[in-house]
mmCIF file of the N, C-alpha and C atoms, coordinates in Angstrom:
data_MODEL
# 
_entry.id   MODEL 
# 
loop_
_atom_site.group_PDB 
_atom_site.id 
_atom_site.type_symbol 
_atom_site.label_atom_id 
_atom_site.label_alt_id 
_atom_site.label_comp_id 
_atom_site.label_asym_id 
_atom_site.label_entity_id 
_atom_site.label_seq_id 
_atom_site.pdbx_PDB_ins_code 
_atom_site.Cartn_x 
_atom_site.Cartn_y 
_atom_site.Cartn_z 
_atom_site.occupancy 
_atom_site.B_iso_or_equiv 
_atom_site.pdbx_formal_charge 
_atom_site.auth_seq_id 
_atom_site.auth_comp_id 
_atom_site.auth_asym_id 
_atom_site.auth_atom_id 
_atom_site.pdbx_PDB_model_num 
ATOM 1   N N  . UNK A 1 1  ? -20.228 -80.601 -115.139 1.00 0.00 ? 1  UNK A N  1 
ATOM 2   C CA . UNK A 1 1  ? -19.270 -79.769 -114.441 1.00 0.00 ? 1  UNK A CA 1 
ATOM 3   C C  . UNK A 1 1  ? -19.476 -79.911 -112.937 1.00 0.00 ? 1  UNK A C  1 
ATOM 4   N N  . UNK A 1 2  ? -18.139 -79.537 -111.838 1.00 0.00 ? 2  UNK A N  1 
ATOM 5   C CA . UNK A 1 2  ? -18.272 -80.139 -110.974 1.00 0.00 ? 2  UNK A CA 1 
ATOM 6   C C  . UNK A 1 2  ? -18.284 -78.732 -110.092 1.00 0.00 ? 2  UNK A C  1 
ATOM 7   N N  . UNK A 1 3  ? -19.312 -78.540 -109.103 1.00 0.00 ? 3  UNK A N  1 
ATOM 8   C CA . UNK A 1 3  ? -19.150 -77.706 -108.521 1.00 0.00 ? 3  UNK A CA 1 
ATOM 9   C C  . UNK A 1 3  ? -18.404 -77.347 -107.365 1.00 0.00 ? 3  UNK A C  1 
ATOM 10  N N  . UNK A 1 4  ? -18.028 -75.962 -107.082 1.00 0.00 ? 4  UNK A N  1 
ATOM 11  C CA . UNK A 1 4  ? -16.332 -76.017 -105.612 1.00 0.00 ? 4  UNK A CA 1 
ATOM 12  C C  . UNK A 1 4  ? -16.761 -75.074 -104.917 1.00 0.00 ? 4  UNK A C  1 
ATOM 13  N N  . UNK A 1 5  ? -16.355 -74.859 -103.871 1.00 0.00 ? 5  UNK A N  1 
ATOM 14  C CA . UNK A 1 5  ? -16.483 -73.815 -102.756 1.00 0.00 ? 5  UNK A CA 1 
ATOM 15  C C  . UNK A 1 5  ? -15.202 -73.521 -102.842 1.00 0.00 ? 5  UNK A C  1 
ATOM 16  N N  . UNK A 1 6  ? -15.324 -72.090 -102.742 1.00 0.00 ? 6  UNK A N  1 
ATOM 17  C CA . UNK A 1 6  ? -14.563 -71.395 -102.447 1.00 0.00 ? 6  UNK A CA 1 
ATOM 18  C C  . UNK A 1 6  ? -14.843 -70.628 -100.913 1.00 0.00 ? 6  UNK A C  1 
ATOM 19  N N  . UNK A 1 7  ? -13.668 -71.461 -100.057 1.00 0.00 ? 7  UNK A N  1 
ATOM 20  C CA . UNK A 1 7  ? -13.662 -70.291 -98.726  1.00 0.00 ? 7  UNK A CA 1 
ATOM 21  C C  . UNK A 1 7  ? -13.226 -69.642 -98.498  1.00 0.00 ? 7  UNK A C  1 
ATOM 22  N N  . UNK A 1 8  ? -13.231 -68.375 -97.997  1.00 0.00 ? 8  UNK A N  1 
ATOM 23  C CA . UNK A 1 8  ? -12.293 -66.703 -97.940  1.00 0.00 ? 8  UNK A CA 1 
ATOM 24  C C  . UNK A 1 8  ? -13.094 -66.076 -96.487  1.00 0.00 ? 8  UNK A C  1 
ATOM 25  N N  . UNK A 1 9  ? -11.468 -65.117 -96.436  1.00 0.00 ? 9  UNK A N  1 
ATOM 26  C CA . UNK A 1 9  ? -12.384 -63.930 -95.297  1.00 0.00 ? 9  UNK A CA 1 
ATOM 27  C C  . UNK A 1 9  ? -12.391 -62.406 -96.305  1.00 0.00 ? 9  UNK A C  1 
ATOM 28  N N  . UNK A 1 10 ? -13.602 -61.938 -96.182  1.00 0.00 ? 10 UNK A N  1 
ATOM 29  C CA . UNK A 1 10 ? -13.937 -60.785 -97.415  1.00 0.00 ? 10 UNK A CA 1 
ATOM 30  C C  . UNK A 1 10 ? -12.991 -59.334 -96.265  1.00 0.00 ? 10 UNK A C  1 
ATOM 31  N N  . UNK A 1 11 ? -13.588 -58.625 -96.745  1.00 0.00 ? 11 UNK A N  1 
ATOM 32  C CA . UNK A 1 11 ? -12.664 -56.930 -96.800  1.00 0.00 ? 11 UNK A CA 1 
ATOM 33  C C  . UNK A 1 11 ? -12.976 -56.400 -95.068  1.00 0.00 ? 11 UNK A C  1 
ATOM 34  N N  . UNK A 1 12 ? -14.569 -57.256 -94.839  1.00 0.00 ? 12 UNK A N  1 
ATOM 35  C CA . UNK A 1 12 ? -14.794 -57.028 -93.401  1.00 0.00 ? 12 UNK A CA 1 
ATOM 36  C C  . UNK A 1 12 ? -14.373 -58.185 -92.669  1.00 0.00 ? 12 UNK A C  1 
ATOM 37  N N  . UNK A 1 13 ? -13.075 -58.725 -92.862  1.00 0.00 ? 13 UNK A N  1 
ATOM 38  C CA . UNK A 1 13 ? -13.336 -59.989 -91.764  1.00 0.00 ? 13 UNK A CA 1 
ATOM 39  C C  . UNK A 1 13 ? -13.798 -61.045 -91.438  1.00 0.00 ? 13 UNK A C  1 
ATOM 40  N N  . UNK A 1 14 ? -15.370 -61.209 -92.203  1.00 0.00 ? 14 UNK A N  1 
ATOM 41  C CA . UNK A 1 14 ? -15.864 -62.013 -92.240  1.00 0.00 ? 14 UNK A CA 1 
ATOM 42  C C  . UNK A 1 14 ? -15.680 -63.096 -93.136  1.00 0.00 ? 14 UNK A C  1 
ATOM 43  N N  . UNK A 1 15 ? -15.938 -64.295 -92.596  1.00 0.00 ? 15 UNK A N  1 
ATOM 44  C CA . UNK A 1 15 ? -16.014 -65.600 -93.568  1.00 0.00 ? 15 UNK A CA 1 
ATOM 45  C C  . UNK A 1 15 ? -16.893 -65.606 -94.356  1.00 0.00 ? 15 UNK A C  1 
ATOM 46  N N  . UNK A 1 16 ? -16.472 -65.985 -95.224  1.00 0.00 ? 16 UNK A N  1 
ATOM 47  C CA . UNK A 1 16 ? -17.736 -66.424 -96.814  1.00 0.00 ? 16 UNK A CA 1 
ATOM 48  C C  . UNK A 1 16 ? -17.076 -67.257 -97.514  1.00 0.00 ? 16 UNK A C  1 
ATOM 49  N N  . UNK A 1 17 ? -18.157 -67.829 -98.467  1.00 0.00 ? 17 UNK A N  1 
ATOM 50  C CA . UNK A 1 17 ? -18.380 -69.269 -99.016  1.00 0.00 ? 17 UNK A CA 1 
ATOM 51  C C  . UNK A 1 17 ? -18.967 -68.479 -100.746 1.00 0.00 ? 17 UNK A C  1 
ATOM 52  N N  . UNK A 1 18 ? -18.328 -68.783 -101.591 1.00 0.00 ? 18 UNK A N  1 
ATOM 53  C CA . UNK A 1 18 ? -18.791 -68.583 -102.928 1.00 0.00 ? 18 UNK A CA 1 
ATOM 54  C C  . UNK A 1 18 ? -18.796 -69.791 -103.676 1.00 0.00 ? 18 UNK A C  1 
ATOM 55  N N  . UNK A 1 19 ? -19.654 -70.485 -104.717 1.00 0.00 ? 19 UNK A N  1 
ATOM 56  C CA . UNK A 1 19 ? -19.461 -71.565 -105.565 1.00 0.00 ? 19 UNK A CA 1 
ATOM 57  C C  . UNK A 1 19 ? -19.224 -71.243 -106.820 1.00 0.00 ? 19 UNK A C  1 
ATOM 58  N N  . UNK A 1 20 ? -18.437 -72.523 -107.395 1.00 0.00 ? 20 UNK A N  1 
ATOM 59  C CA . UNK A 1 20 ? -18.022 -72.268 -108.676 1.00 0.00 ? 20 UNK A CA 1 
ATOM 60  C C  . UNK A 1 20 ? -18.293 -72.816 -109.657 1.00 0.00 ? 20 UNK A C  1 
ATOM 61  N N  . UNK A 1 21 ? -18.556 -73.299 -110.716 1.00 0.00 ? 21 UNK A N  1 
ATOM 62  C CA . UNK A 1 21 ? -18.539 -74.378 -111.678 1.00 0.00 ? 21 UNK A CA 1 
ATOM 63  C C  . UNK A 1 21 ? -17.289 -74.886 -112.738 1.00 0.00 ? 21 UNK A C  1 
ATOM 64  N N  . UNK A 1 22 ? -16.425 -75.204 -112.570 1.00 0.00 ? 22 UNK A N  1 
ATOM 65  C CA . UNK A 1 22 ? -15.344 -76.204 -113.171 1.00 0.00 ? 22 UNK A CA 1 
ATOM 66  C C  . UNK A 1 22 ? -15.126 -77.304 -113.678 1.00 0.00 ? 22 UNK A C  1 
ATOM 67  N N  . UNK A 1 23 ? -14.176 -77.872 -114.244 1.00 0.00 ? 23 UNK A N  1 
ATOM 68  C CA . UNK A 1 23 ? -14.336 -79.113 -114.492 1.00 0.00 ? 23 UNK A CA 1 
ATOM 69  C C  . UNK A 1 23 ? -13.366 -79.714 -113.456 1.00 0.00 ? 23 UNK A C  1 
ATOM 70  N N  . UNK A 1 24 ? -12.227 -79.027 -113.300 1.00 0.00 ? 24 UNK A N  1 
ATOM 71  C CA . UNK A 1 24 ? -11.412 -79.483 -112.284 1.00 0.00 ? 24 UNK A CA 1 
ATOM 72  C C  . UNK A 1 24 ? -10.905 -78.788 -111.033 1.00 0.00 ? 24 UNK A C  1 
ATOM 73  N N  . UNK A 1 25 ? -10.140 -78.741 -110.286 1.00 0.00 ? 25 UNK A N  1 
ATOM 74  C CA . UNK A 1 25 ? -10.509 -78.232 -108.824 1.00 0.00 ? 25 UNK A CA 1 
ATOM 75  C C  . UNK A 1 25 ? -9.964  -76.696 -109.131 1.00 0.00 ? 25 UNK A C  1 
ATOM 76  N N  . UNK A 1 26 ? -10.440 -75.556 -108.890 1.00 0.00 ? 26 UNK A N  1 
ATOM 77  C CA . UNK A 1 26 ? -9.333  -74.356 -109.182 1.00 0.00 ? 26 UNK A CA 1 
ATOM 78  C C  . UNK A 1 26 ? -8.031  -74.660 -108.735 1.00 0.00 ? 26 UNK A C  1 
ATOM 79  N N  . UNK A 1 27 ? -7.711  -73.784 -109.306 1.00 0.00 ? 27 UNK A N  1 
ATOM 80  C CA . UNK A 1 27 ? -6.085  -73.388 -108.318 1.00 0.00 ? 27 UNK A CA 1 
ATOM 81  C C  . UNK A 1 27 ? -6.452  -72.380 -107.341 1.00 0.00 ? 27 UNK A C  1 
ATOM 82  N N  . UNK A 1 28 ? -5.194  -71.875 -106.510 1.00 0.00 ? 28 UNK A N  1 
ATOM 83  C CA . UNK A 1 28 ? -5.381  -70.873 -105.715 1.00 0.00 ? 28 UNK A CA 1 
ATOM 84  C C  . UNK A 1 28 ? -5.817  -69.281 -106.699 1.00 0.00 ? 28 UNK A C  1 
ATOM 85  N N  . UNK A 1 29 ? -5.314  -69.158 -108.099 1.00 0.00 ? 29 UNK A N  1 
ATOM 86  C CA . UNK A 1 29 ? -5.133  -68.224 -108.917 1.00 0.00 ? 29 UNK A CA 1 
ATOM 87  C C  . UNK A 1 29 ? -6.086  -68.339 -109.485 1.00 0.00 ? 29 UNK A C  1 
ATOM 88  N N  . UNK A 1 30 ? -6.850  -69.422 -110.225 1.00 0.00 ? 30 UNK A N  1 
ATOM 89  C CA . UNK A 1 30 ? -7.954  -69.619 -110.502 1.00 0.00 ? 30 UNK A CA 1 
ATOM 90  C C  . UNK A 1 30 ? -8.930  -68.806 -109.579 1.00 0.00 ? 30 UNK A C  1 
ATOM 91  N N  . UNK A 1 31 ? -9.170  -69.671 -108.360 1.00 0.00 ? 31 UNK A N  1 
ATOM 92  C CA . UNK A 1 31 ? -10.022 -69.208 -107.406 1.00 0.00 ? 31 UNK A CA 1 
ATOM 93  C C  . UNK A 1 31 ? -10.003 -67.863 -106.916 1.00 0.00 ? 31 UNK A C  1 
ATOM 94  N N  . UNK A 1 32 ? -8.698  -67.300 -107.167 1.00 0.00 ? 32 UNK A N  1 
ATOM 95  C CA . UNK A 1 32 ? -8.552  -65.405 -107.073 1.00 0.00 ? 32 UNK A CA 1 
ATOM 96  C C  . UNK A 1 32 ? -9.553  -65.055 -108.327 1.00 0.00 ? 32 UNK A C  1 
ATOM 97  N N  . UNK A 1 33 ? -9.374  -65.651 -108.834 1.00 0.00 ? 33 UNK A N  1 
ATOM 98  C CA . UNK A 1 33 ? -9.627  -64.760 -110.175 1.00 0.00 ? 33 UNK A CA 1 
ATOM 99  C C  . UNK A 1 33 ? -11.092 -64.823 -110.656 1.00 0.00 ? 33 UNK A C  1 
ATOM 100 N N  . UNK A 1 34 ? -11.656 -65.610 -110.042 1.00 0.00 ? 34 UNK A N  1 
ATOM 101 C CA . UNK A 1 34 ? -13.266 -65.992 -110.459 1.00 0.00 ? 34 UNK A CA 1 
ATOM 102 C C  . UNK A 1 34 ? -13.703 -65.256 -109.095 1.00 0.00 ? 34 UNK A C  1 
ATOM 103 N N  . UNK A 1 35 ? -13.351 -65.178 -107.741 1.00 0.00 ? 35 UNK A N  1 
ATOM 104 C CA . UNK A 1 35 ? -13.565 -64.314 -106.639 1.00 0.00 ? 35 UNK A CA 1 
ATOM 105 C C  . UNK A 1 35 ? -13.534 -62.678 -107.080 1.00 0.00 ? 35 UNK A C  1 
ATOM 106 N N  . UNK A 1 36 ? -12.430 -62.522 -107.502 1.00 0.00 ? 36 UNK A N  1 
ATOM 107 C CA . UNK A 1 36 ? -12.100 -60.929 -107.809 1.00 0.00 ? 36 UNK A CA 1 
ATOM 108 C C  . UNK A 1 36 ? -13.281 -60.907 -108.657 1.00 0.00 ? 36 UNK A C  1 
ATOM 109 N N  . UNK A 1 37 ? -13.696 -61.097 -109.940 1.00 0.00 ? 37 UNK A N  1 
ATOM 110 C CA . UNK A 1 37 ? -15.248 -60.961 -110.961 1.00 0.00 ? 37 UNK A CA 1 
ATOM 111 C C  . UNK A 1 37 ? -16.157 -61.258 -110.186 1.00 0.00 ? 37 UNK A C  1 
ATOM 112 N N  . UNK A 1 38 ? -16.428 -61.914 -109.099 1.00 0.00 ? 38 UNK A N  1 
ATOM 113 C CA . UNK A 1 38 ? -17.638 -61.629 -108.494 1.00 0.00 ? 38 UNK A CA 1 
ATOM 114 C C  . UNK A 1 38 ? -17.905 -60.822 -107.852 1.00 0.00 ? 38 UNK A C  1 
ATOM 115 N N  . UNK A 1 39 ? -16.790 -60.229 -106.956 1.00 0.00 ? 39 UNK A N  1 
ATOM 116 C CA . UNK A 1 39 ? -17.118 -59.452 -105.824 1.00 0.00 ? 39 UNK A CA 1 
ATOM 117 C C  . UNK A 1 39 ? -16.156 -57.958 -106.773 1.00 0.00 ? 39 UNK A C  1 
ATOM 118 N N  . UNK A 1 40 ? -15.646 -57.473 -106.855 1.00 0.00 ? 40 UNK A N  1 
ATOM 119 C CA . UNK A 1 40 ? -14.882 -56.867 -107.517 1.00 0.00 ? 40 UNK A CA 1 
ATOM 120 C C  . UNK A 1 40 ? -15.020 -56.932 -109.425 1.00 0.00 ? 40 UNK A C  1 
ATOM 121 N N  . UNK A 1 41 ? -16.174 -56.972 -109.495 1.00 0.00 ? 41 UNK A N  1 
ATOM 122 C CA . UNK A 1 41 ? -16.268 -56.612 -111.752 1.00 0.00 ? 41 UNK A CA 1 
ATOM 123 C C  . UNK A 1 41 ? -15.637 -55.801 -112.388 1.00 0.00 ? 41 UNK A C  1 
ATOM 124 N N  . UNK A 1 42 ? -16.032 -54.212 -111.859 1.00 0.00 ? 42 UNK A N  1 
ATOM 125 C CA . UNK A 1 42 ? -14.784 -53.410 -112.473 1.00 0.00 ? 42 UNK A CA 1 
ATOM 126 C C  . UNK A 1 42 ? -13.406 -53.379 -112.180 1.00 0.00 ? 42 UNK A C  1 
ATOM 127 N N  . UNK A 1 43 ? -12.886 -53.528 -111.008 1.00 0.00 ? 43 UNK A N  1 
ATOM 128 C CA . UNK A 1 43 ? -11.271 -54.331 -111.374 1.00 0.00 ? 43 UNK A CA 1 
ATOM 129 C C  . UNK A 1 43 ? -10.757 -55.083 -111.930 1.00 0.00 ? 43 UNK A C  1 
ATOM 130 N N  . UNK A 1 44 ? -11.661 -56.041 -111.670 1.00 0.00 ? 44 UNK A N  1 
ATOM 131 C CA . UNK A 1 44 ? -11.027 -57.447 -112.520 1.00 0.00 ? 44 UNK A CA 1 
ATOM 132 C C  . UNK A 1 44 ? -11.439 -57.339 -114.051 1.00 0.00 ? 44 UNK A C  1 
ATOM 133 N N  . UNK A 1 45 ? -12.526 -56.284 -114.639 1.00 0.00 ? 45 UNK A N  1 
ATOM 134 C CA . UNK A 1 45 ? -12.000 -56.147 -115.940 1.00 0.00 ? 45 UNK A CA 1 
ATOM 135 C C  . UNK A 1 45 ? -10.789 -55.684 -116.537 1.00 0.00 ? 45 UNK A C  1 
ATOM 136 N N  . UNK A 1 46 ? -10.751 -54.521 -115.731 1.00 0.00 ? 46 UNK A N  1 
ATOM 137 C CA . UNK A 1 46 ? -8.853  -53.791 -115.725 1.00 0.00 ? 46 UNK A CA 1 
ATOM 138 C C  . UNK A 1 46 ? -7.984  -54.254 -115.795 1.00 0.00 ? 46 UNK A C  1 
ATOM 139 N N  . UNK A 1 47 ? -7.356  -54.564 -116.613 1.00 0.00 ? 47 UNK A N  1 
ATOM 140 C CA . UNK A 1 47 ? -5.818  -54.968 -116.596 1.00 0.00 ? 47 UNK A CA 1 
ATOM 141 C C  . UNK A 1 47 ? -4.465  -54.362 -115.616 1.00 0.00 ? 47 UNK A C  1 
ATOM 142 N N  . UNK A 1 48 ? -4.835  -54.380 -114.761 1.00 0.00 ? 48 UNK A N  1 
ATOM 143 C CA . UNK A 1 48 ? -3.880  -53.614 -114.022 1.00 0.00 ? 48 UNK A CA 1 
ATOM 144 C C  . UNK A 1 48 ? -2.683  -54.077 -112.781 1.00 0.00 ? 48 UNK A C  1 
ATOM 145 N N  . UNK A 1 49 ? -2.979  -56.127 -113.580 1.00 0.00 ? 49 UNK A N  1 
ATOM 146 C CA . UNK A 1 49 ? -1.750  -56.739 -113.002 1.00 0.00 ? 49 UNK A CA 1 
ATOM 147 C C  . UNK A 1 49 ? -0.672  -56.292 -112.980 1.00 0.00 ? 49 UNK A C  1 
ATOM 148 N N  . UNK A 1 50 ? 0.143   -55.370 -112.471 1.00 0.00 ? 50 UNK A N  1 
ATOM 149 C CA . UNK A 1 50 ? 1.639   -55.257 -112.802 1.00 0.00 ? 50 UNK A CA 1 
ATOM 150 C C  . UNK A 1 50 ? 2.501   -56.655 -112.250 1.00 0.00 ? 50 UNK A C  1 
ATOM 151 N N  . UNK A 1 51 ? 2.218   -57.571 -111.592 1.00 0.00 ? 51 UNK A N  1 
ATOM 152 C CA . UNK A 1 51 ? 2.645   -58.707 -111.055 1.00 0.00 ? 51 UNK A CA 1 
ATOM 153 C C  . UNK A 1 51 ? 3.104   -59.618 -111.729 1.00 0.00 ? 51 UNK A C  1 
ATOM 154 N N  . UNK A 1 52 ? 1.994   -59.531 -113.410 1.00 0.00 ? 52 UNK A N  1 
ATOM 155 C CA . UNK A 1 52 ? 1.809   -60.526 -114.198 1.00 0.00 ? 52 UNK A CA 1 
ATOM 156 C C  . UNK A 1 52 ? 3.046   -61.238 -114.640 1.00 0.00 ? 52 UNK A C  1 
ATOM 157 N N  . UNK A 1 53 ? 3.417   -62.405 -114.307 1.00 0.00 ? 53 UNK A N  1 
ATOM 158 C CA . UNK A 1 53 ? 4.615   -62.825 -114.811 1.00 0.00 ? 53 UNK A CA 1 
ATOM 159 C C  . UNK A 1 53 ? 5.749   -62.418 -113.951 1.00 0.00 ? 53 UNK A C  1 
ATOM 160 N N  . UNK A 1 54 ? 5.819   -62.189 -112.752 1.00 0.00 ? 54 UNK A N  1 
ATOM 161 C CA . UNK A 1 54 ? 6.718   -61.517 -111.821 1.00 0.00 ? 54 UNK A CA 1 
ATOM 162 C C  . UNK A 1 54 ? 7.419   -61.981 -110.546 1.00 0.00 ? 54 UNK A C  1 
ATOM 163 N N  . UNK A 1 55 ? 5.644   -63.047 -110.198 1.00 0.00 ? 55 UNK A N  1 
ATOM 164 C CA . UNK A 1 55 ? 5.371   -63.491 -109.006 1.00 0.00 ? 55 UNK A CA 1 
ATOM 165 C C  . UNK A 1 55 ? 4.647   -64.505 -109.070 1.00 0.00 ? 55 UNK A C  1 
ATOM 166 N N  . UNK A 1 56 ? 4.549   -65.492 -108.640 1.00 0.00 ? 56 UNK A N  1 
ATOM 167 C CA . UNK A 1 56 ? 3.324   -66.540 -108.587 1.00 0.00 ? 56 UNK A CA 1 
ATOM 168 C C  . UNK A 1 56 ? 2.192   -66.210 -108.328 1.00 0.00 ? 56 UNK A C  1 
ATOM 169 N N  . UNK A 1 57 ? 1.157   -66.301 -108.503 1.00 0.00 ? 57 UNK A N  1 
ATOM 170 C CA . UNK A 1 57 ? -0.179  -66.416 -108.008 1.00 0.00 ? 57 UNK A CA 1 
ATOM 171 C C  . UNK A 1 57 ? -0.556  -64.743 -108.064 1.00 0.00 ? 57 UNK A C  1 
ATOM 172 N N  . UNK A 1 58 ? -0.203  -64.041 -109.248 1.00 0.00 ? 58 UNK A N  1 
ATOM 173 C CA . UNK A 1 58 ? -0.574  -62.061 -109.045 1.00 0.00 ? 58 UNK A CA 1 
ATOM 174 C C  . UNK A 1 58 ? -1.882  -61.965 -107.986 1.00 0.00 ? 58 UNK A C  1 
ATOM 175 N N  . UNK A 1 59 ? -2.644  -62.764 -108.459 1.00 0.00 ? 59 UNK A N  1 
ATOM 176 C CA . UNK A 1 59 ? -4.321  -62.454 -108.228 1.00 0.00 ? 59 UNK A CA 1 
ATOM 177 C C  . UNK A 1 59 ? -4.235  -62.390 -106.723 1.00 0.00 ? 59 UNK A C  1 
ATOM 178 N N  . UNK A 1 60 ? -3.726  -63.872 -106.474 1.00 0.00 ? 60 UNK A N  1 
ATOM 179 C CA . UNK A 1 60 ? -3.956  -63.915 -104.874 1.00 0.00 ? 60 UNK A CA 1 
ATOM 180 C C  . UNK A 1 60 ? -3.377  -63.164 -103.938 1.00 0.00 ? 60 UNK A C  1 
ATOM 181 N N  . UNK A 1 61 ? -2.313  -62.522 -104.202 1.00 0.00 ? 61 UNK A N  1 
ATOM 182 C CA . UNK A 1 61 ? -1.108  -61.439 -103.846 1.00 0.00 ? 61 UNK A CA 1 
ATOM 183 C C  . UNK A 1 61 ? -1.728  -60.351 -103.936 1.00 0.00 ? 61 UNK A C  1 
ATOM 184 N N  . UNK A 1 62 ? -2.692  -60.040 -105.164 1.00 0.00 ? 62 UNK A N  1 
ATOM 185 C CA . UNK A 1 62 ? -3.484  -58.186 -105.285 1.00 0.00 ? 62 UNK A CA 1 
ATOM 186 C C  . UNK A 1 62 ? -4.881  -58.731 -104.030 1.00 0.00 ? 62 UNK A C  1 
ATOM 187 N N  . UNK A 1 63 ? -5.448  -59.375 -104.432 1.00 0.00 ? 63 UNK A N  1 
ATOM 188 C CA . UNK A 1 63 ? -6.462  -59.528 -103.408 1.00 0.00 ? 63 UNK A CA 1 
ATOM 189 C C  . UNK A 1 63 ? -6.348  -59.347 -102.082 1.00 0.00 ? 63 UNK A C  1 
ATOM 190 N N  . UNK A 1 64 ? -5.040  -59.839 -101.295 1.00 0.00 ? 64 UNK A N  1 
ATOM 191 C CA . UNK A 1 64 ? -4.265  -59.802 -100.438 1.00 0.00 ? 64 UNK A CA 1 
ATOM 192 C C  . UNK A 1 64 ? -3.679  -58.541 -99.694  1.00 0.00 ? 64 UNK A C  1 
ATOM 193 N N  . UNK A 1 65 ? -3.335  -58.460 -100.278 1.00 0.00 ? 65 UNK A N  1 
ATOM 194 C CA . UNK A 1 65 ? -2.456  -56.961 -100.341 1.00 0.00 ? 65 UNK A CA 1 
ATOM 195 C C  . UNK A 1 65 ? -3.401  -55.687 -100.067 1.00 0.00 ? 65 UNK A C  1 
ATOM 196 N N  . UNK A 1 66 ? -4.025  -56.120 -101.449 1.00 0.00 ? 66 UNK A N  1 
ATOM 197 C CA . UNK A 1 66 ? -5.250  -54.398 -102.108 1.00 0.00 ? 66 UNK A CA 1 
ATOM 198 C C  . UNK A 1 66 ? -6.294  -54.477 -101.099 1.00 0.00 ? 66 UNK A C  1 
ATOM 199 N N  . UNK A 1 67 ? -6.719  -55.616 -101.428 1.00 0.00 ? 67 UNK A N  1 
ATOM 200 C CA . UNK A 1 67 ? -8.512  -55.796 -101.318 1.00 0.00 ? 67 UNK A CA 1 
ATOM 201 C C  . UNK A 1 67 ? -8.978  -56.205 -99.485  1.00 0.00 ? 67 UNK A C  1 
ATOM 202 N N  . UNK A 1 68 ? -7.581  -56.613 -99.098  1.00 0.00 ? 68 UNK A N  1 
ATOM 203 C CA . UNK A 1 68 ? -7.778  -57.809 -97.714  1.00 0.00 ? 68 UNK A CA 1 
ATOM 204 C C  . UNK A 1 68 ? -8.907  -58.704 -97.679  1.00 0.00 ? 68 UNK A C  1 
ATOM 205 N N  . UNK A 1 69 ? -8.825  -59.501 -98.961  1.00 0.00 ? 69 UNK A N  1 
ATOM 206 C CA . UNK A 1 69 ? -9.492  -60.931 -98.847  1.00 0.00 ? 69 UNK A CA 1 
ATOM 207 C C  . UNK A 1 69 ? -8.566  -61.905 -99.620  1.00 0.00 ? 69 UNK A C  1 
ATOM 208 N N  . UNK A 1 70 ? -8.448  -63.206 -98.388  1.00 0.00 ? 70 UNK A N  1 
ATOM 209 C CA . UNK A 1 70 ? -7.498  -64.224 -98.512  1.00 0.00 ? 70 UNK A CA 1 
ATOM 210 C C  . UNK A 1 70 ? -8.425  -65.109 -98.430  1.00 0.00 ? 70 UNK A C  1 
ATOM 211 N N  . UNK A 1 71 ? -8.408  -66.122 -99.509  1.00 0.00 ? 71 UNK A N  1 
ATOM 212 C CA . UNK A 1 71 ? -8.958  -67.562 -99.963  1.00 0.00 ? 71 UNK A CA 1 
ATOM 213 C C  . UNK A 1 71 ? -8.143  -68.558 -98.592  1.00 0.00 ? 71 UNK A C  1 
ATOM 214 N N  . UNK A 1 72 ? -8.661  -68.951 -97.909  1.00 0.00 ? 72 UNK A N  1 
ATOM 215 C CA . UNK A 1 72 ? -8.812  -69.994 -96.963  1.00 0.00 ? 72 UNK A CA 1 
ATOM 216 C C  . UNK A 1 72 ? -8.526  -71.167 -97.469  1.00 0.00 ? 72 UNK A C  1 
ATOM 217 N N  . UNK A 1 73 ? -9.924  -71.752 -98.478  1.00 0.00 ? 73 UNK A N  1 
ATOM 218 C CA . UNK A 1 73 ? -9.791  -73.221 -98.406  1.00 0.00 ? 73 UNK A CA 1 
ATOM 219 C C  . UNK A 1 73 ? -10.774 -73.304 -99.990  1.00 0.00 ? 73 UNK A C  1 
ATOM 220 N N  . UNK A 1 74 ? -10.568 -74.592 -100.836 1.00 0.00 ? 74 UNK A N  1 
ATOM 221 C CA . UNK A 1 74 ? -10.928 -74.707 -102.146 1.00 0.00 ? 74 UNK A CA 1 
ATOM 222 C C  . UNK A 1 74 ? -11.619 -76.337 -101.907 1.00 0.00 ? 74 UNK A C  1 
ATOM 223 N N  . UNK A 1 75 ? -12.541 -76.736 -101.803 1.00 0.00 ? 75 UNK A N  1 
ATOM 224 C CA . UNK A 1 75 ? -13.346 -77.938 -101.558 1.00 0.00 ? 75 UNK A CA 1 
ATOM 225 C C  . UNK A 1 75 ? -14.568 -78.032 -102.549 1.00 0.00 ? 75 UNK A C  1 
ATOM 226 N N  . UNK A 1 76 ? -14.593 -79.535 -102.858 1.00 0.00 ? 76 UNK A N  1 
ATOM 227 C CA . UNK A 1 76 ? -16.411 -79.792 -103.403 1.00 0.00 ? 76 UNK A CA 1 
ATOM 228 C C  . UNK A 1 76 ? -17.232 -79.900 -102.777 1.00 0.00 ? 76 UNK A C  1 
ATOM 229 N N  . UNK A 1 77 ? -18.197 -78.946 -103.816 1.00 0.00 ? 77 UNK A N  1 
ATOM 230 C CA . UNK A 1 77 ? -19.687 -78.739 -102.908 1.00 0.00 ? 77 UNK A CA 1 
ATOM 231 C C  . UNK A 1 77 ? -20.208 -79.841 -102.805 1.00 0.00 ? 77 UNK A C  1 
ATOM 232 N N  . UNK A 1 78 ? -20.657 -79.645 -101.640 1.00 0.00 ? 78 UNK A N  1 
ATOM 233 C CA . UNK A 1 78 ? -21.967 -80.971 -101.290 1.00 0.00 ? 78 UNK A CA 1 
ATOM 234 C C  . UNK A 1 78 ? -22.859 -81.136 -102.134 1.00 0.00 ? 78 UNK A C  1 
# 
């Protein structure tokens, strides 16, 4: 499995770097969605997409919106 960075600015503004393990590159929704379970567990167990099927990309749109953390950039780790 190939490992990815995920780049984002979190809830304070700041930049951060999380890794992932995949086989292929996330998507942007992917990468919401493995972000939201790391940093966010009890939400992202919740079902509480109302988006689902509505809008493209729910995850990245609630993260956005709710949380104010936007995924930047999706690259392989060194």
């Amino acid at each position: 499995m190939q490992k990815w960075e995920v780049t984002f600015v979190d809830d304070h503004g700041v930049q951060a770097v999380e890794h992932f393990d995949c086989e292929q590159k996330p998507s942007m929704e992917q990468a919401a969605q493995m972000i939201r379970a790391k940093l966010l567990p009890v939400p992202a167990e919740l079902d509480l997409n109302d988006l689902e099927g509505r809008t493209d990309d729910p995850t990245v749109k609630i993260l956005k919106d709710q949380c104010s953390i936007q995924i930047l950039g999706i690259t392989p780790a060194p």
